[in-house]
Phi, psi and omega in degrees: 000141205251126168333262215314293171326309205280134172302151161314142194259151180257165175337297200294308209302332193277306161319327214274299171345313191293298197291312175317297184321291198297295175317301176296353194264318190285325211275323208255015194276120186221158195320317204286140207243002159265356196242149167226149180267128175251111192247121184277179195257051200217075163067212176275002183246162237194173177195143165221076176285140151313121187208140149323137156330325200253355182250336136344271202292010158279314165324301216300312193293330165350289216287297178326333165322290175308317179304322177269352146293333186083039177291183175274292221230159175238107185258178175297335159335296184312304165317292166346305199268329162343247141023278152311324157357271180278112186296334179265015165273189202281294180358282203307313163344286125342295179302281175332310172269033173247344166110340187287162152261141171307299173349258187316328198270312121044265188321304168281358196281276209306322167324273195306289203300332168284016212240297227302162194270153204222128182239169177245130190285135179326157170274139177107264193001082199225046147194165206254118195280150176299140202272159190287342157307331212257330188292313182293296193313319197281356175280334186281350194278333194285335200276288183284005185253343176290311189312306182311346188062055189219217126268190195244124189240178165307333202280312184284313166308330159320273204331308189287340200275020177267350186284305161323131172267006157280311194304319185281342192276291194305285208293349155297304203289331174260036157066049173248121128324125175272307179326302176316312185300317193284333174261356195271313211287316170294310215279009169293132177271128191246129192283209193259007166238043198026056114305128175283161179260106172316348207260309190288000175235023168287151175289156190275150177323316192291323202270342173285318194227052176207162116249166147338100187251299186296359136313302183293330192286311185313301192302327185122344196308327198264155143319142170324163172240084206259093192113219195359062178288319156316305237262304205300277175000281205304332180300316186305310181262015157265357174242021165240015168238165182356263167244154192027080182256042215222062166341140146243087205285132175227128205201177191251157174315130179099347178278003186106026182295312194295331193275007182297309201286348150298285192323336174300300189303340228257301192285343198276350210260289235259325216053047203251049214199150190285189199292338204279339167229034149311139168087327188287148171290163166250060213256116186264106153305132188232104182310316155285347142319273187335306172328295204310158126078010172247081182268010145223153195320129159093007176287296228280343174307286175004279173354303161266330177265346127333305208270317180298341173279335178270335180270345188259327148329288188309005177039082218009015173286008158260170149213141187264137180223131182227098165285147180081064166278023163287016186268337222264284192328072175124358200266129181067020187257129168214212213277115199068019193260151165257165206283202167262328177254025153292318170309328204269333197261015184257334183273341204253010171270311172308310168096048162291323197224122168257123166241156164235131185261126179205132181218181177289176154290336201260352158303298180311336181272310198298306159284315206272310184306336199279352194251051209268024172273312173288356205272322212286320196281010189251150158233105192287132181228105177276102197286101206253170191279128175266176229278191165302251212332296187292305202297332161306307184317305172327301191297332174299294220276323186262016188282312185318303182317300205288349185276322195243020153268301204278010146059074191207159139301147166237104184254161196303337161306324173260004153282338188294304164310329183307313187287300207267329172279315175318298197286347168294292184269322179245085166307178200036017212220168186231163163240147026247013187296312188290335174300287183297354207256290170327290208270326158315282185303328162312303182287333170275330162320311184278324183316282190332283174323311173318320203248357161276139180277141167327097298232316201292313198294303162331293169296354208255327215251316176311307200290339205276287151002286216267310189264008170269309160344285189270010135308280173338291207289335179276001213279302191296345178264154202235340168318187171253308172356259168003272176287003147272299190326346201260316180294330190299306195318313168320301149315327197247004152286310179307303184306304215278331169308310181315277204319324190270327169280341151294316167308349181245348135313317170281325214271276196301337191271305170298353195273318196293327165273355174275340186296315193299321196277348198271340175317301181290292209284336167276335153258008141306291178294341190286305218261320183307305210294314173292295142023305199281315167338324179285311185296333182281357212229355181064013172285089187291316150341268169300342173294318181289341188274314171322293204263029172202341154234346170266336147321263200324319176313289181310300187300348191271339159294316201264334169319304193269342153288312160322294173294001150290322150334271166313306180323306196299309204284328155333285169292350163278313188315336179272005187238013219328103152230120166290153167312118189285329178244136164219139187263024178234140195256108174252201182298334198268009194258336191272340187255349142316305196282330160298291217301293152352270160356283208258337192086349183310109183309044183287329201292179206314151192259141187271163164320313166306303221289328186275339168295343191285318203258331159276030168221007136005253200311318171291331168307318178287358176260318191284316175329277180275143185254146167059216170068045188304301202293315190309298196287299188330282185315321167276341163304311169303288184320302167329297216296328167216101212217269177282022142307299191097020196265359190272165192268117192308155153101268193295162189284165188292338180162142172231130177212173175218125183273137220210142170113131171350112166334122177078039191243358173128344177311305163272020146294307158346282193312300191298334211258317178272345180289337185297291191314309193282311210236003184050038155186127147356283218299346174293079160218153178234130173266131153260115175261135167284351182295352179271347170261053197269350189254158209280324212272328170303336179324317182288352167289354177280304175242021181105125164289142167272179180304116168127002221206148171304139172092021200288176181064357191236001170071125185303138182297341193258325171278359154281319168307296185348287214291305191282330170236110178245046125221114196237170172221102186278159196186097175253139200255139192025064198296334173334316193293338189282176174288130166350281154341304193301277174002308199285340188263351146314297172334294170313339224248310200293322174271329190239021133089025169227178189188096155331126137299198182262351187261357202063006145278163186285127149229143183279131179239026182286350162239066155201158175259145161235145185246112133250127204245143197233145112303002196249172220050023168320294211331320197270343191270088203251156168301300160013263149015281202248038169264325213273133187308013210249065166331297172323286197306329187274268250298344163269319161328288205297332197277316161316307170295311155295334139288006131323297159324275171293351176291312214277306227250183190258135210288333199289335190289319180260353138324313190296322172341128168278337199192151179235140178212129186249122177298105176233141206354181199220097170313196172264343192263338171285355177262315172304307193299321183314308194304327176288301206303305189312284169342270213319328199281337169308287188297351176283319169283326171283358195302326171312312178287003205011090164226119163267124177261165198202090172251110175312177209276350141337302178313294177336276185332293186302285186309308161330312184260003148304286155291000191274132166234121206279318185316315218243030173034247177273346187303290146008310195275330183296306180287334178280280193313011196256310209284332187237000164252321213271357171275340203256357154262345162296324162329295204284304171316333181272339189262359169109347197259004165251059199320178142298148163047123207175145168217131191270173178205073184282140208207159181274143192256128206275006163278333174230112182267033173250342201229145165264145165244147203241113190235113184251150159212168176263133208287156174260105181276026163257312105351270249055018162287178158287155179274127185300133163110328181291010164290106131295139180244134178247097192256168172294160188221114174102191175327326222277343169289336175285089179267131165282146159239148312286171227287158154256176199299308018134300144298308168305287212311000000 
């Protein structure tokens, strides 16, 4: 019980004290200046025993508790809160070095005592006499402090006060062994002037700033181990050998180096292990413990050489395990100090401290080679990534654990996916770590849902909510009004309770069985770890009763609750009524969580989803006009992309886009990120005209070391990385420099690309797109208006040896495709020209203003803007520059309302100029409303249109 909790003692309470002080010096007074009589309040009868000062005055705050709860009685709770009071006494000490927390046993104390019945005491009363529980402890405390030849101190009243079964409830409940306590309690060293020695009850070096993996391995703690029987081997005969018996395990992050070492603890735990390392502890040293808090030269040296001395005592029964150890290279090194692995390497030369070491490579190339007096004294275990098939074993092996934290199912289909979508999609990461990464959060996903109310119940109970209010407030009204409104409201409570009370009924029944199982399935694990306890411990007895009738018992329990379930969720189906809850983690939880992850489109393909993508190329036609062979060729590539039938290892389609300005080449590219992600902006534009120089390469991937910009990441592998299935688009790649070519090259065959920093990024989802210009010249309207296959078909051979002139045969070997792009007619431009309208009317749609232009209109624009050299662009710039300004007018000046319908039409007075007729919409209709027409004609330059455009504006 924490000081601040006991009320303030008050005036009378500080008299009653005196007067306590005064009772006791008459009742407890004997010759000995160490002994007190303790009298109980039960008639003549009484005890009077030897007890120390400090186990007095533990009574007195007892009885002062009580007196200031207004209890009757000073029962042992009370002794308890004593006792316990001050973290820096002997109690807490003891509790603590028992495995306890103070903090909770604090908390419940104070709990339990506040519960108690509280009377108000006679006058004169001036302590709360001890309850006959409080007598017996103190006899028992005298019993065990007479064997002992002693007197009665707190250590002994500790011991003896588990006998309450309250006091004994509180110290469980804060995670006290009573077994522990009773040995933290002998094993106190006392001087020769019977004071105990506080020293004896600090914790040992090893246990502050190591753990126990064979400790954890008895208890249960670790995971399972699945495999790396090699790795485990190999560890086994470099720490059974002689000299320099010091492992070092080197793998890349994520591969299982710390679960080897479990897997160690785990067989030295089983005695699966030869005789030279039966029995030894495993103890993981935690190097930023050591660190912390040493804040001056030669604390954190101390530290450690404590811990090797204590580790150097045990004549090899420890072995030290230090992860990351390149940290140990440099750890505590300041301005005259010496490092950690100066300490290290006169003891691991001798062979006093057997260690295992385990770190990354390139931590290990960078720090442990560089040292090669520490490097020499390590024996290197190289930990390779394992392969899909074994890491599905892994997941296998660890599945039960994770089924019986998240208290859910796993079926063997998302472990399989767990593996196989990770390893696919999610670089820069290892298995089995990201495969296990995967299925956790899967599994915190469904828990989460689980443990969340149901989204229908949830809205059925906010509207239930909201019309039970505004019943009350018309309840107060008097109107007629009110009250019908008050009876509909009334009504529509009455509706929504039917509906909702069978639903929070189906809702309680599945959460109470899915709980049960998750219940059952945690005393399952609970009965396996006693079980195994039993077998190291050799009780053959209890294991057979564990593992062969209470094992089964359980599971056949839970075998048949699981299928009630199912029974259940069956007959709703047959009723359809779906499961309001599901406790099972499948395939489609594990490729959300990919999806999530990666922005990657994995999960299960929906009906919409497959119509979408077999209709890919007619989408990509309403967008972009004519240009068949292109959009064919990146349609194939998606479909099979998401087939699974593209070709591992590459990007999804490469292709180069070939042809005149303004025919559609980078429309194309924005038309399929739209199509793949439902917005343009997922696409990464390079424009290369920005890569004309040899030394830019490096704005691609990253400056290298040693260079301005290092660390900030390349523009094209940091786009990637954060989105890797993309539509990459380096737009008029002609410009860059040569060079730039060579880091294409990587990307085109094997569908990755080294940065400046050395990662890896993956480009196996994404399509690239590059658009050329070169050899427009030969490709003219002319040409291809014209019926004379020979003639386009010398355009295009032209423009491909254009082509093959500029780039280098490996760079367009790599290519999927060369697709040349051709000119734009006049009747493909009026389709362009529709597209533009709609991209209009997308705008005004908020103001629900329709725009309209008859095919007049059309024609007069058309024969305004069309320049064959520059394809569509021209048309975009006339309409922006003659409609859309000139409806921005009408709008700033007011004459252009919300529901509205514009109408551009030729103004028959010119044959250059449009004229503009608004009215206002029937919004029942959609007409014009009759007589609401104005006509707007032009006024100044902007009706005077050069026909046609000059070079000069196209550019």
């Amino acid at each position: 019980m924490k000081k601040e909790q006991i009320p303030a003692v008050t005036v009378k309470g500080a008299v009653m004290r005196v007067m306590l002080v005064v009772v006791l010096a008459c009742v407890w007074c004997v010759p000995s200046t160490h002994a007190a009589t303790f009298r109980g309040g039960r008639g003549t009868e009484g005890f009077t025993k030897d007890s120390t000062e400090k186990a007095a005055e533990m009574v007195a705050v007892a009885q002062s508790y009580a007196q200031q709860y207004n209890h009757q009685q000073t029962i042992p709770l009370h002794l308890a809160a004593a006792i316990f009071r001050d973290s820096s006494d002997l109690g807490c000490k003891l509790l603590e070095r028992a495995g306890g927390d103070v903090n909770v046993l604090q908390e419940t104390l104070n709990n339990e005592i506040g519960r108690l019945p509280r009377v108000h005491p006679e006058l004169g009363q001036s302590s709360a006499p001890p309850s006959g529980a409080l007598v017996s402890i103190f006899r028992l405390a005298e019993r065990y402090a007479g064997e002992r030849g002693e007197v009665v101190q707190v250590r002994h009243l500790i011991a003896m006060l588990p006998r309450d079964r309250h006091v004994q409830k509180a110290l469980e409940a804060a995670g006290v062994n009573i077994q522990a306590l009773l040995s933290v309690i002998e094993e106190l060293k006392v001087t020769e002037q019977g004071d105990i020695d506080m020293g004896s009850l600090q914790l040992k070096e090893l246990e502050k700033y190591g753990r126990d993996l064979t400790k954890d391995a008895e208890e249960g703690r670790l995971d399972p181990v699945i495999g790396r029987q090699k790795e485990i081997q190999r560890v086994i005969q470099v720490l059974t050998r002689r000299t320099k018996n010091n492992p070092v395990l080197i793998g890349d992050p994520g591969v299982g180096k710390t679960a080897i070492v479990e897997g160690l603890a785990q067989r030295v735990v089983q005695g699966d292990v030869p005789s030279s390392l039966k029995g030894r502890r495993i103890v993981a040293l935690d190097m930023g413990a050591l660190v912390a808090g040493a804040s001056y030269r030669g604390e954190f040296e101390d530290r450690l050489k404590k811990v090797l001395e204590e580790v150097k005592e045990s004549k090899g029964q420890v072995i030290l395990f230090i992860d990351e150890i390149h940290l140990v290279l440099g750890a505590g090194k300041g301005e005259g100090a010496m490092d950690a692995a100066n300490l290290l390497k006169p003891l691991l030369a001798r062979g006093e401290v057997r260690c295992i070491g385990a770190t990354t490579l390139d931590e290990y190339r960078q720090h442990v080679e560089k040292d090669a007096a520490f490097e020499r004294r390590f024996q290197q275990v190289l930990v390779p990534e394992p392969s899909v098939q074994s890491t599905i074993s892994i997941l296998r092996g660890l599945k039960d654990k994770y089924e019986s934290h998240h208290g859910i199912r796993i079926t063997d289909n998302a472990l399989v996916a767990a593996v196989q979508l990770s390893s696919r999609y999610i670089s820069g990461r290892f298995l089995p770590d990201k495969a296990i990464d995967l299925v956790d959060e899967a599994c915190a996903s469904v828990r989460v849902q689980l443990d969340s109310k149901p989204e229908k119940i949830d809205q059925l109970e906010r509207e239930l909510a909201q019309l039970e209010v505004e019943a009350e407030a018309l309840k107060k009204e008097n109107d007629s009004k009110s009250q019908d409104r008050l009876k509909k409201v009334r009504a529509d409570i009455g509706a929504i309770r039917e509906q909702l009370e069978p639903l929070q009924a189906q809702y309680a029944e599945e959460f109470e069985g899915t709980e049960a199982i998750r219940n059952l399935q945690k005393r399952i694990d609970e009965v396996r770890v006693s079980a195994d306890i039993a077998s190291r411990e050799g009780n053959k007895k209890e294991e057979g009763k564990l593992r062969f009738d209470l094992l089964p018992a359980l599971e056949q329990e839970k075998k048949q609750a699981e299928a009630k379930i199912e029974k259940k969720k069956a007959s709703n189906r047959a009723t359809d009524q779906g499961a309001m809850l599901s406790n099972v983690v499948d395939v489609e939880q594990i490729a959300n969580v990919v999806s999530r992850w990666t922005g990657i489109p994995v999960s299960k393909l929906t009906g919409g989803e497959k119509e979408k993508l077999l209709k890919l190329s007619e989408h990509l036609h309403e967008r972009v006009v004519g240009q068949d062979e292109a959009i064919d060729a990146v349609a194939e590539a998606v479909l099979r992309s998401r087939a699974g039938l593209s070709r591992p290892g590459q990007p999804l389609g490469s292709f180069l886009f070939l042809g005149p300005t303004g025919v559609g080449k980078t429309e194309l590219a924005k038309a399929l990120a739209e199509e793949l992600f439902d917005d343009e902006k997922h696409m990464v534009r390079i424009d290369m005209s920005e890569y004309m120089e040899s030394h830019s390469v490096s704005r691609l991937i990253g400056s290298p070391p040693g260079y301005v910009g290092y660390g900030e990441g390349g523009q094209l592998t940091e786009a990637v990385r954060r989105r890797p299935y993309s539509v990459v688009l380096f737009d008029e790649v002609e410009k860059a420099h040569p060079q730039v070519f060579n880091v294409l090259l990587q990307v085109l065959d094997d569908g990755r690309l080294t940065d400046g920093q050395g990662k890896v990024v993956d480009f196996a989802n994404t399509v690239i797109i590059m658009t050329s210009n070169l050899g427009s010249e030969h490709l003219t309207a002319e040409i291809f208006d014209s019926s004379d296959k020979r003639a386009k078909q010398t355009a295009k051979t032209l423009v491909m040896t254009a082509v093959r002139k500029h780039f280098r045969p490996e760079f367009l070997n790599r290519l999927d495709a060369l697709v040349v792009f051709e000119p734009l007619s006049k009747v493909q431009l009026r389709d362009v020209m529709k597209l533009q309208m709609k991209d209009l009317a997308k705008r005004l749609e908020d103001r629900d203003i329709t725009v309209e232009f008859s095919d007049e209109a059309l024609d007069r624009i058309l024969a305004a803007a069309y320049t064959p050299a520059y394809g569509a662009r021209p048309l975009k710039r006339y309409l922006e520059k003659h409609v859309v300004t000139r409806l921005s007018r009408l709008l700033i000046a007011g004459e252009l309302p919300d529901h509205s319908i514009v109408r551009v039409a030729p103004d028959d007075s010119h044959p250059k100029k449009l004229q503009i007729h608004v009215c206002q919409k029937d919004l029942a209709t959609g007409r014009c409303v009759a007589g609401t027409e104005k006509l707007h004609r032009h006024e100044g330059d902007i009706d005077d249109v050069e026909m046609p455009m000059d070079v000069d504006d196209a550019s």
